[in-house]
C-alpha positions in Angstrom: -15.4 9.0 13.7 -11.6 9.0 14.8 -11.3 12.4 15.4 -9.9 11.0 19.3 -7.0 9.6 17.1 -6.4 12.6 15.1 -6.3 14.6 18.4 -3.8 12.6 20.3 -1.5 12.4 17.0 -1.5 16.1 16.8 -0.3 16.4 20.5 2.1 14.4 19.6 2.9 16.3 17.0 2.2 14.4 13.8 -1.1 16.0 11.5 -0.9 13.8 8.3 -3.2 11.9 7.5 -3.0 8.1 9.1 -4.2 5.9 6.0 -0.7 6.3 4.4 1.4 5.1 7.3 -0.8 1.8 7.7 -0.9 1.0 4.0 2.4 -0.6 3.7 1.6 -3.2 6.1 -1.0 -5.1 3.1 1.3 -4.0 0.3 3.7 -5.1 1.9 3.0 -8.3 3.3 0.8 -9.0 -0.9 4.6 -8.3 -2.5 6.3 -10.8 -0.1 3.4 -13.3 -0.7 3.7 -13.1 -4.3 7.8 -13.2 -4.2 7.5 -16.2 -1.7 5.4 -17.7 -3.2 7.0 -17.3 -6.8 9.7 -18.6 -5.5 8.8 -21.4 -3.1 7.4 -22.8 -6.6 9.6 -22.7 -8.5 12.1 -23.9 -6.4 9.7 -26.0 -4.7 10.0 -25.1 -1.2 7.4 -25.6 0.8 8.4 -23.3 3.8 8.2 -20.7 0.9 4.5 -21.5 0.4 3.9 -21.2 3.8 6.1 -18.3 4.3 3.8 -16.4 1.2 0.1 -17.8 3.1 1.4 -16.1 6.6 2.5 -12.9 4.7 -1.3 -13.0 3.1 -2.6 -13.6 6.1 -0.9 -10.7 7.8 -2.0 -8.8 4.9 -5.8 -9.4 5.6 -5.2 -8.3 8.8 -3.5 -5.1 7.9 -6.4 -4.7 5.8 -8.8 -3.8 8.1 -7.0 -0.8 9.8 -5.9 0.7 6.5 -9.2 0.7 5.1 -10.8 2.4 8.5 -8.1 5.3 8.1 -8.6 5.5 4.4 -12.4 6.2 5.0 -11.7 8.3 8.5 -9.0 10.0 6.2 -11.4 10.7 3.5 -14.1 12.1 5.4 -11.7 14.3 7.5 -9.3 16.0 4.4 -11.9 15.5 1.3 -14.6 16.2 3.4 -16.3 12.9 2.4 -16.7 13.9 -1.6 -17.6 11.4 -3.9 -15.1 12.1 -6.8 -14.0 9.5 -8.8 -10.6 8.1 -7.5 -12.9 7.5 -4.1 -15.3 5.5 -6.4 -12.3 3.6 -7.8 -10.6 3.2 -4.5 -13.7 1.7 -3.1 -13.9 -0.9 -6.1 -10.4 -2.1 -6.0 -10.2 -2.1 -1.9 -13.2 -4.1 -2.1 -11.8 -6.5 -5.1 -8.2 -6.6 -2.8 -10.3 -7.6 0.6 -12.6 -10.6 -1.6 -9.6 -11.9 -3.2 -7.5 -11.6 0.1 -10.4 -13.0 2.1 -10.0 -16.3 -0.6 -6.2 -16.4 -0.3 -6.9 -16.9 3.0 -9.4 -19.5 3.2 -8.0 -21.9 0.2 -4.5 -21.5 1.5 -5.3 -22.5 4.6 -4.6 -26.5 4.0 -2.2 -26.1 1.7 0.8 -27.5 2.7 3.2 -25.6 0.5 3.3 -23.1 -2.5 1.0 -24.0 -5.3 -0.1 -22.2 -8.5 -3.6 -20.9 -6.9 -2.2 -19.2 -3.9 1.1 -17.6 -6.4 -1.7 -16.6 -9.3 -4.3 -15.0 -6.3 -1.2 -13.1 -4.5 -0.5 -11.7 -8.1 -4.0 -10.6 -8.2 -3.8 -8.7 -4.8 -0.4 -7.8 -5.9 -2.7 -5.9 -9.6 -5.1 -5.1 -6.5 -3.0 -2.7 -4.6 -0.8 -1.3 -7.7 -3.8 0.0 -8.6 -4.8 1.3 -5.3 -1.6 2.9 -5.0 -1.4 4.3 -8.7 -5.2 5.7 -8.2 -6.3 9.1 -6.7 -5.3 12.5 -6.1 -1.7 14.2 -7.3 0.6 14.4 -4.3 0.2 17.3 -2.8 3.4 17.8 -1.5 5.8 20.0 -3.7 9.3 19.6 -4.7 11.3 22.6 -3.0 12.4 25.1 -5.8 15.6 24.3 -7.9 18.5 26.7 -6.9 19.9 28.1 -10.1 23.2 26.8 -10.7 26.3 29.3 -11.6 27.9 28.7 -15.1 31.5 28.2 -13.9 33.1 30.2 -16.8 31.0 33.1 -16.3 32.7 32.8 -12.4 36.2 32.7 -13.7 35.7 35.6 -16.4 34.5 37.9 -13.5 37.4 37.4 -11.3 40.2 38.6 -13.5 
């Protein structure tokens, strides 16, 4: 499917897989809608507002090449299993890109922050947590703990 993308990466070195690199563009954009947003009402701000709809926006948009490397991803390092994280990825990507997709398209006119767009970017912002929080152990390790030298037992052998 990608496998073009996965080549060139490699020449340039880099083999890991690509859906974790893109991912912080959504959650990152859903956290700064929410905090905007948060804020721009409570302070009532309107350039807030707006501020939080461009950062959902950007977030829809980041969307669709997240969820392309997650499946290309998927396919090329789980070889396309159907275990359960995968089943509950699916459900909360797809619950993230409905609820995005009506962020979107209510927030469009609104001039400002209101209490919809602040309680559907906390939604997204449930959404992704969960995303994030779901699926496999990491599977990198923590390097091994050197053991540390008991200081007296260093002074004792000395003398």
């Amino acid at each position: 499917m990608a496998d073009w993308v996965y080549h060139f990466l490699a020449g340039l070195g880099y083999t890991h897989p690509i859906h974790p690199a893109l991912v912080h563009v959504p959650i990152g954009n859903i956290i700064a809608a929410f905090v905007f947003g948060a804020l721009g009402l409570l302070l009532r701000k309107q350039n807030l507002g707006r501020a939080a709809y461009y950062a959902l926006v950007l977030a829809f948009l980041g969307l669709f090449p997240g969820i392309f490397f997650a499946v290309a991803d998927w396919l090329r390092y789980f070889g396309g299993a159907w275990i359960f994280w995968i089943k509950m990825k699916i459900i909360l990507a797809s619950v993230l890109f409905v609820l995005l997709l009506i962020a979107v398209i209510t927030g469009r006119r609104d001039t400002g922050a209101t209490a919809r767009g602040v309680f559907l970017s906390f939604l997204c912002l449930l959404s992704v947590t969960g995303l994030g929080t779901s699926g496999p152990t990491s599977s990198i390790r923590e390097p091994p703990r050197r053991r540390q030298k008991n200081w007296r037992q260093d002074d004792t052998s000395s003398r």
